[in-house]
C-alpha positions as CSV (number, residue, x, y, z in Angstrom):
1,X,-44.1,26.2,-27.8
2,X,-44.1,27.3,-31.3
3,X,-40.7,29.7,-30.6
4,X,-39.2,26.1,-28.7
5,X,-40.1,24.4,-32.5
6,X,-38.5,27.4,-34.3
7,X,-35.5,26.8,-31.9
8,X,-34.8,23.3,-32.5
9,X,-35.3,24.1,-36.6
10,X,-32.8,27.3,-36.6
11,X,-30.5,25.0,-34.4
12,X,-31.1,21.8,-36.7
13,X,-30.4,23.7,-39.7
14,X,-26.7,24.7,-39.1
15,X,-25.3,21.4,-38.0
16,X,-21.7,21.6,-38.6
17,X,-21.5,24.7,-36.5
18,X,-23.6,23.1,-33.9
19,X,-22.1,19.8,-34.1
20,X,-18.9,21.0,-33.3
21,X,-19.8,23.7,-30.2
22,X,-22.3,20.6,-29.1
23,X,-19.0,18.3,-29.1
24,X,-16.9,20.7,-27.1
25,X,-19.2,21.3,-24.5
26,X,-20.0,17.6,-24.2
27,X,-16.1,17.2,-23.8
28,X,-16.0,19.7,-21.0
29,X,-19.2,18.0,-19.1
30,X,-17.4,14.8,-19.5
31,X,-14.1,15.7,-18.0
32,X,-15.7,17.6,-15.1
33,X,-17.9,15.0,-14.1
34,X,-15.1,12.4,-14.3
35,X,-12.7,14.5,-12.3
36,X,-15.2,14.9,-9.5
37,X,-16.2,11.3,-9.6
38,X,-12.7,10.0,-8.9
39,X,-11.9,12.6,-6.9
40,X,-15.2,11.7,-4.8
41,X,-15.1,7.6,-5.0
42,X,-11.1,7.6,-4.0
43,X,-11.7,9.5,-0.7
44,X,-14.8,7.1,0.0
45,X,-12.3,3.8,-1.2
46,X,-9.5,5.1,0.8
47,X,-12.0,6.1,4.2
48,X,-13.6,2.4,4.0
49,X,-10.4,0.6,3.6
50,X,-9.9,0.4,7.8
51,X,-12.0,0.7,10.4
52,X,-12.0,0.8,14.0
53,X,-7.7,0.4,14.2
54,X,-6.5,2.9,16.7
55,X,-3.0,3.0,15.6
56,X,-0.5,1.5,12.6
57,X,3.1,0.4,13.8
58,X,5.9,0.4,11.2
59,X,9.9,1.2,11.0
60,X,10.7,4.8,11.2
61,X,9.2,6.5,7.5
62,X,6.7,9.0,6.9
63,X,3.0,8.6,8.2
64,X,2.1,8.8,4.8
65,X,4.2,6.3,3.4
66,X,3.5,3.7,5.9
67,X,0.0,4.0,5.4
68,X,0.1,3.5,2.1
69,X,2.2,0.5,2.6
70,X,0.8,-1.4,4.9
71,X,-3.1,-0.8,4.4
72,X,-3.0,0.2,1.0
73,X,-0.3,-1.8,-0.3
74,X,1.1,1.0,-2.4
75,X,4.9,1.5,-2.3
76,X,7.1,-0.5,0.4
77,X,8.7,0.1,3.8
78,X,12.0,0.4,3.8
79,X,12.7,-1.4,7.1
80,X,10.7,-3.5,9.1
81,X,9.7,-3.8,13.1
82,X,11.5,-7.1,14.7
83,X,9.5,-9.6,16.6
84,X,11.4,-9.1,19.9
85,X,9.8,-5.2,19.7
86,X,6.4,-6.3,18.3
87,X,6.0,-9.1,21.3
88,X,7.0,-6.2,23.5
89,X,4.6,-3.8,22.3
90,X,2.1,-6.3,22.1
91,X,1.8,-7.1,26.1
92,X,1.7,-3.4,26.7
93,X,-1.7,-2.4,29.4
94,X,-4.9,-1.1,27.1
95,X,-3.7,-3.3,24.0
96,X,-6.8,-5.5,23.1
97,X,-5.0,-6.9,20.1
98,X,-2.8,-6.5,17.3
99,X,-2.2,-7.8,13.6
100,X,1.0,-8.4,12.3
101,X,1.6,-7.5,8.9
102,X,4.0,-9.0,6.6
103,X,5.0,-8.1,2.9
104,X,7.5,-7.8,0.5
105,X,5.9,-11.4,-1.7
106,X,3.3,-11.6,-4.7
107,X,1.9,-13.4,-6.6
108,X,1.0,-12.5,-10.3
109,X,1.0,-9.1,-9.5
110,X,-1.0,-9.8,-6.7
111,X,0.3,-9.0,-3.0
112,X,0.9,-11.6,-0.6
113,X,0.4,-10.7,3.2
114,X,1.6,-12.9,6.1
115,X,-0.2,-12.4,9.6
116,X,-2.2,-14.5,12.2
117,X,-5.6,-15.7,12.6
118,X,-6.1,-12.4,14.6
119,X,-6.5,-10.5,10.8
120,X,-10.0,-12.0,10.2
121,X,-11.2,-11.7,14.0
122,X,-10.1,-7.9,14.3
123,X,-9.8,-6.3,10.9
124,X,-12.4,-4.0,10.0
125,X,-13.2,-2.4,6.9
126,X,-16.6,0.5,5.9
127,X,-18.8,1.0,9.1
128,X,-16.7,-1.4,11.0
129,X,-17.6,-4.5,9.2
130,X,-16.0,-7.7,9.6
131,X,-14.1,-9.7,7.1
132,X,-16.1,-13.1,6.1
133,X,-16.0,-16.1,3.7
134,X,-17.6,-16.0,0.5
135,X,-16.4,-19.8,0.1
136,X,-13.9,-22.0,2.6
137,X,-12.5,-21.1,6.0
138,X,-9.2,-19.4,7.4
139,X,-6.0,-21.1,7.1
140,X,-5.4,-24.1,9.1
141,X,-1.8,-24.8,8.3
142,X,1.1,-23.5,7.0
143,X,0.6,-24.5,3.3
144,X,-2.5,-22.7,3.3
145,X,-3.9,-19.5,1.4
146,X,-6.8,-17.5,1.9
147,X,-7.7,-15.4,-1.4
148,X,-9.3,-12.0,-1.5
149,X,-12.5,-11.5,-3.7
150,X,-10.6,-10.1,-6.9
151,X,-7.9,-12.4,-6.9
152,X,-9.8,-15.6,-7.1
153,X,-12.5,-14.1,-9.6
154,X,-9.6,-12.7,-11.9
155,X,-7.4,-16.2,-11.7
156,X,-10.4,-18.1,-12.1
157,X,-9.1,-20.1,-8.5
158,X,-11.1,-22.4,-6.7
159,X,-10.9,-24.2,-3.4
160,X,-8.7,-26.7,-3.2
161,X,-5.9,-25.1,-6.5
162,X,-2.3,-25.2,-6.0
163,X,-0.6,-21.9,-6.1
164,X,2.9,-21.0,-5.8
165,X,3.9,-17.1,-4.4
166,X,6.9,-15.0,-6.0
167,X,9.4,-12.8,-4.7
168,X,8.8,-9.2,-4.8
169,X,6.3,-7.0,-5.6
170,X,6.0,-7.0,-9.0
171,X,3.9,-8.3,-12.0
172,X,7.5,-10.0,-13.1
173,X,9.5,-12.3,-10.9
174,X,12.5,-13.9,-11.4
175,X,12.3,-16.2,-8.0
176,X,9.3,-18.4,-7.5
177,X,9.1,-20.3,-3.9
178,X,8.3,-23.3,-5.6
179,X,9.9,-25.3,-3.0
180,X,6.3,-24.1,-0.7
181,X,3.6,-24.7,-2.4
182,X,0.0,-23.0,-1.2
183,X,-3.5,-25.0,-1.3
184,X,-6.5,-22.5,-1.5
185,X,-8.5,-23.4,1.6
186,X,-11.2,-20.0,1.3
187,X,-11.8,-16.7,-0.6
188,X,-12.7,-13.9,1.3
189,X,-16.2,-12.7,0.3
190,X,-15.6,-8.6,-1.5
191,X,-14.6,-5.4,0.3
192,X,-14.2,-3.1,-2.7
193,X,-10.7,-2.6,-0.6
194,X,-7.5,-3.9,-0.8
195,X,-8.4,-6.8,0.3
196,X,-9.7,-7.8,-2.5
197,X,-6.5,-8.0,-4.3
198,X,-4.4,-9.9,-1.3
199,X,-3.4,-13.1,-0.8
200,X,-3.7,-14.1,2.9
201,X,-0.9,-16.8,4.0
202,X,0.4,-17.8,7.7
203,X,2.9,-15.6,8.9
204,X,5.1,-18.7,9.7
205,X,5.0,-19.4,5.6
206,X,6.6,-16.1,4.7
207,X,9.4,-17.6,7.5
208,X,9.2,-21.0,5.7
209,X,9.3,-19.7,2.3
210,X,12.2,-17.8,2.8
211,X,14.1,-20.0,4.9
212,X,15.0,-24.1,4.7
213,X,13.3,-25.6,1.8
214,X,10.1,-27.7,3.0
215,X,8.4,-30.1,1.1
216,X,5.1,-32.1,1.4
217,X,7.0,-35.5,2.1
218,X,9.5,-34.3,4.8
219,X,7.9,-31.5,6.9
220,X,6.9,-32.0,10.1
221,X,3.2,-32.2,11.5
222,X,3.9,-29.9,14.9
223,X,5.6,-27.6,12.3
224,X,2.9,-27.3,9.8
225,X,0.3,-26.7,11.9
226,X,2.3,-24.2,13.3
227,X,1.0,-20.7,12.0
228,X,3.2,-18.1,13.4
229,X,6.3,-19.8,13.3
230,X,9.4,-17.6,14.6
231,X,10.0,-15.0,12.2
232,X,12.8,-12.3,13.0
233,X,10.9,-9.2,12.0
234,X,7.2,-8.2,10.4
235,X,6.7,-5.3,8.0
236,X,4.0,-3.3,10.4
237,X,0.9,-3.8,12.8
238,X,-2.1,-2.7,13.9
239,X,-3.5,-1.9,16.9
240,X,-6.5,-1.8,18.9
241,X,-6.8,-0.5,22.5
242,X,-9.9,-1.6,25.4
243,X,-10.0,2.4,25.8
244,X,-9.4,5.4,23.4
245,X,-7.7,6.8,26.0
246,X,-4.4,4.2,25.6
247,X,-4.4,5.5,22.0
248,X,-1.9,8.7,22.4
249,X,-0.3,7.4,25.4
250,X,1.1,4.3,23.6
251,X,1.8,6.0,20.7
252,X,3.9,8.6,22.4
253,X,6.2,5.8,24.0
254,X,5.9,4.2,20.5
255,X,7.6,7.1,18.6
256,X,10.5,6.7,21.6
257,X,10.8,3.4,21.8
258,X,14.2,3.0,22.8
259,X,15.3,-0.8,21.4
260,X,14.7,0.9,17.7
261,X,13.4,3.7,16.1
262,X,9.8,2.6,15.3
263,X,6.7,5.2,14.1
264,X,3.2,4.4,15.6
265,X,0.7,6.6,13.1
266,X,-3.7,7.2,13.7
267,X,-5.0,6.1,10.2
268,X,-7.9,8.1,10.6
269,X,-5.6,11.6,11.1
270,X,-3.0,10.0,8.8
271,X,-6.1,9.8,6.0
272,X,-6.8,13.5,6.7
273,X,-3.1,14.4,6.3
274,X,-3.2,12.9,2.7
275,X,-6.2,14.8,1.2
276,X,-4.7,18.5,2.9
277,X,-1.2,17.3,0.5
278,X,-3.5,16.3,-2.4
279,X,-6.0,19.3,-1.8
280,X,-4.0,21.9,-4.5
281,X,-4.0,18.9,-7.0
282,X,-7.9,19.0,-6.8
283,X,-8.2,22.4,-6.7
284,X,-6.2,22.8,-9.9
285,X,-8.1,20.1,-11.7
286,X,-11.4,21.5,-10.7
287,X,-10.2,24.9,-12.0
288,X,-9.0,23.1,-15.2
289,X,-12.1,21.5,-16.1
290,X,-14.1,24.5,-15.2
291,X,-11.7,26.6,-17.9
292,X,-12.8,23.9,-20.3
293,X,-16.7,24.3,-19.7
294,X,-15.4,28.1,-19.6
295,X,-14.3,27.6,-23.0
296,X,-16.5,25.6,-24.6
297,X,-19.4,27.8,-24.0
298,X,-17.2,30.9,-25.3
299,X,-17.1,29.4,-28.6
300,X,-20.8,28.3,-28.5
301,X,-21.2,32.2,-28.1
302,X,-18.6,32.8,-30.9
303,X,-20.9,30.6,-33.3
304,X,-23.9,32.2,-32.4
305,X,-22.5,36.2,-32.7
306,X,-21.0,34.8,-36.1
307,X,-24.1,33.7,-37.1
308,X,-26.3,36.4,-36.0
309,X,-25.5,38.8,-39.1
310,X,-26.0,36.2,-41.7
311,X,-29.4,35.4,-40.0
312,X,-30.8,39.1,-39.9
313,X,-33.1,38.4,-43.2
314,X,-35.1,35.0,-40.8
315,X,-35.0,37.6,-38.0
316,X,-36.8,40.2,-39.9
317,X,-39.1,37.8,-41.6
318,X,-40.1,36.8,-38.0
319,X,-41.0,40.3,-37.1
320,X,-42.9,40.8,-39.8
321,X,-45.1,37.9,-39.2
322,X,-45.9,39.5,-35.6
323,X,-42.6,38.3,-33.2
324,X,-41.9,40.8,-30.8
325,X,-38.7,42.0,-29.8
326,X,-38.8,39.9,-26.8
327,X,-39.6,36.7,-28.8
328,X,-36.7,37.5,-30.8
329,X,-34.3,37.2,-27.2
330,X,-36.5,33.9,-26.4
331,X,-35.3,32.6,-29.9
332,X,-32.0,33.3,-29.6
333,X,-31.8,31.8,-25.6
334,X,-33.8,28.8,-26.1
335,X,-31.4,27.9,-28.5
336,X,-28.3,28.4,-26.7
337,X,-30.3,26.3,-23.6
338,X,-31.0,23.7,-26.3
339,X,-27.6,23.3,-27.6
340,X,-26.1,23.7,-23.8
341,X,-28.8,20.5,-22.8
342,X,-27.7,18.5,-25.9
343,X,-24.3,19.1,-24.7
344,X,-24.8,18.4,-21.1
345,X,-26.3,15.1,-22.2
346,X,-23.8,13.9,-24.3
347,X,-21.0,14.7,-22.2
348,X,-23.0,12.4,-19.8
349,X,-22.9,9.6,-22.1
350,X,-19.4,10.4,-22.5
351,X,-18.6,10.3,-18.7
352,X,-20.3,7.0,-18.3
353,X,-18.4,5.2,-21.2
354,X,-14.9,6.4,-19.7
355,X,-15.8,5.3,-16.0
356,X,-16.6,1.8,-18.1
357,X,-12.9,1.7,-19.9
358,X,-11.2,3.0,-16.7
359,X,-12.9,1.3,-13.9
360,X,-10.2,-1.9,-14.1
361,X,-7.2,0.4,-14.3
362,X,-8.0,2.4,-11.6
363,X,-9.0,-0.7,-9.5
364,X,-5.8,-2.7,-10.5
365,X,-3.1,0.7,-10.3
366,X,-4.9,2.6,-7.5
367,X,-7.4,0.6,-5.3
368,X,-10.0,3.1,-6.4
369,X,-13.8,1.5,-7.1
370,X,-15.3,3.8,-9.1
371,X,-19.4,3.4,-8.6
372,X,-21.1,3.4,-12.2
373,X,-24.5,5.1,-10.4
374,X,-26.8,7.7,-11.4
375,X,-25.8,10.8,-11.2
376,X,-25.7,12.1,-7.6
377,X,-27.1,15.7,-6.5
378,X,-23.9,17.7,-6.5
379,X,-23.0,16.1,-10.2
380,X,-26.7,17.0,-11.1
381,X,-26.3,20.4,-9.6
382,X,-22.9,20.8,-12.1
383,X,-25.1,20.5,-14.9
384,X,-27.5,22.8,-13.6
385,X,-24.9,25.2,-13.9
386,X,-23.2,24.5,-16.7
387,X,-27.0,24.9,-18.3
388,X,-27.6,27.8,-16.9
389,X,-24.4,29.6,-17.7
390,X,-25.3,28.5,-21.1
391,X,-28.5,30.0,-21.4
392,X,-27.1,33.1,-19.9
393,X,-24.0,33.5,-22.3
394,X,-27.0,32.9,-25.2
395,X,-28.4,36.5,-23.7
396,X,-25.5,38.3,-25.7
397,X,-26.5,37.2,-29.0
398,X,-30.4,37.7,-28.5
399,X,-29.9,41.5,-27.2
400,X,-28.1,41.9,-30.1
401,X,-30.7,40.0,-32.4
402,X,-33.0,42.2,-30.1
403,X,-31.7,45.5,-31.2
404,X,-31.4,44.5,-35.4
405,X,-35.0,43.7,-35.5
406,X,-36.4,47.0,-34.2
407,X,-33.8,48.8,-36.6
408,X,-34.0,46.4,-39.8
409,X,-37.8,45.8,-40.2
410,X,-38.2,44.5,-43.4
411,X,-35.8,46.8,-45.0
412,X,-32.6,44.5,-44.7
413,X,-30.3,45.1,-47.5
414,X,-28.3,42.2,-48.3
């Protein structure tokens, strides 16, 4: 205890040296953490996104790009599957049901999907769960909009508020459907998915917004209750058999369907496909913020063996009052594990405060929910590491210290 007191002193009483190798290292922790935290809560956001769809249906694209278009709503599909082909498909034997998709409208920056009343029976998200209702009920009509969790807490919307959709997909629109106006009838209770950030409307309203104008004076009742309407093609669909065993067999005659060139993809092995492409771009982030840690402990070692010679006198002066050699090497480690934990720590505080000021930007740009938890075992294990490498690197400097006390004594010249 009274060598872990000396420690903390000697360390104390160079602060600018120590500051500075203290900052570095707590710069290095911070990255790394923050790297594997994304890298960790994006595959967990992207796995939980859909569950329990056997297969995604969209115009011929890449698997990857159709994923990310029609479950992620990241990018756009060029073309889209006509309703003649997605009737068709849809009567096939071992399909239990399907979900049209339709997009290509927003709202606010927000993305407006068209489908059926089918969505909230069959679309699963996490362990399978179903969607449900924080407030209201699906849409009854084709003025009607159900809002995802975000959307409604972000606008401030309530049950019963007018909305009106835009054109497009993005945050700026020059064309506004005003001539269809949308009445909030529920908001979908949160996902941490993109769900969240959709608006849910009728698939006949995407035909009705785009098509004659409609207003609330002169539509029909027949028409307006009317919540598939007859729309000429959607953007994709999902797909859900009675037996796994339908699954490659309709996706085979998918891929060659004859009436047009269509692409039937398994999220699940799509998913997988995604992470292989992205696996070099973790690697060589991981081995970036490993050179940083790598770095940062070099020049806590640089201090310390710059240091060392200047200190010789305290070192002597310890021997003389009855340290050992080997208390000399304890000295000089239990300050490099001191300044390695101070470090550690920092860079934890650190890593916290950036998940704080980039949890909305990589919720609103990239669907990712980043978890603000305790550490987990594998981050704790990181700084176990890092701590111990510390302490280790720490062992340079105190052999050295080791061998100028049993030469200097007390007969340092300086």
């Amino acid at each position: 205890m009274t060598l872990f007191r000396i420690a903390i002193k000697s360390t104390f009483n160079r602060k600018a040296a120590v500051l500075l190798t203290l900052f570095a290292i707590a710069i290095s922790v911070m990255v790394l953490l923050t790297i594997e935290r994304i890298r960790h809560e994006a595959k967990i956001s992207f796995s939980n996104t859909l569950s329990g769809t056997d297969l995604i249906v969209g115009a011929k694209t890449g698997d990857v790009q159709l994923l990310l278009a029609s479950v992620f709503r990241l990018g756009y599909t060029n073309n889209g599957v006509s309703w003649q082909s997605y009737s068709d498909i849809q009567s096939k034997k071992g399909v239990a049901w399907t979900i049209p998709l339709s997009l290509g409208d927003s709202h606010k920056g927000f993305a407006v999907l068209g489908t059926t009343l089918d969505y909230f029976e069959h679309y699963r998200y996490g362990n399978k769960q179903l969607l449900s209702f924080a407030h209201g009920h699906p849409f009854t009509t084709s003025h009607e909009v159900v809002l995802g969790a975000e959307v409604a807490a972000k606008m401030h919307y309530q049950l019963g508020d007018p909305i009106i959709l835009s054109h497009g997909l993005g945050k700026t629109s020059f064309h506004h459907h005003d001539n269809h106006p949308m009445t909030v009838v529920g908001i979908l209770a949160a996902t941490g998915t993109p769900v969240d950030k959709t608006l849910h409307v009728p698939l006949a309203a995407i035909d009705q917004i785009h098509g004659q104008p409609h207003t609330t004076h002169d539509h029909d009742e027949d028409e307006d209750n009317d919540l598939v309407g007859h729309p000429k093609q959607i953007s994709a669909f999902l797909m859900g058999f009675d037996s796994p065993l339908y699954t490659l067999q309709v996706r085979r005659n998918i891929n060659q369907y004859k009436a047009e060139p269509l692409l039937a993809i398994m999220p699940t092995v799509t998913l997988r496909e995604l992470w292989e492409m992205l696996g070099m771009v973790e690697k060589l982030l991981l081995l970036f913020s490993i050179a940083l840690v790598f770095i940062s402990l070099l020049g806590m070692l640089t201090t310390m063996l710059a240091t060392l010679q200047q200190r010789r006198r305290e070192l002597a002066i310890l021997r003389s009052v009855g340290a050992r050699p080997s208390h000399i090497v304890a000295l000089l480690m239990g300050e490099a594990l001191l300044i390695t934990a101070l470090g550690c720590l920092a860079g934890v505080g650190l890593f916290y405060l950036a998940l704080h000021a980039g949890y909305a930007v990589l919720q609103a740009q990239f669907g990712i929910g980043i978890s603000l938890s305790v550490l987990n075992h594998y981050e704790l294990q990181i700084l176990a590491v890092i701590i111990g490498a510390g302490t280790l690197i720490g062992l340079i400097p105190a052999l050295r210290a080791y061998f100028y006390s049993l030469a200097d004594g007390m007969s340092i010249k300086v």
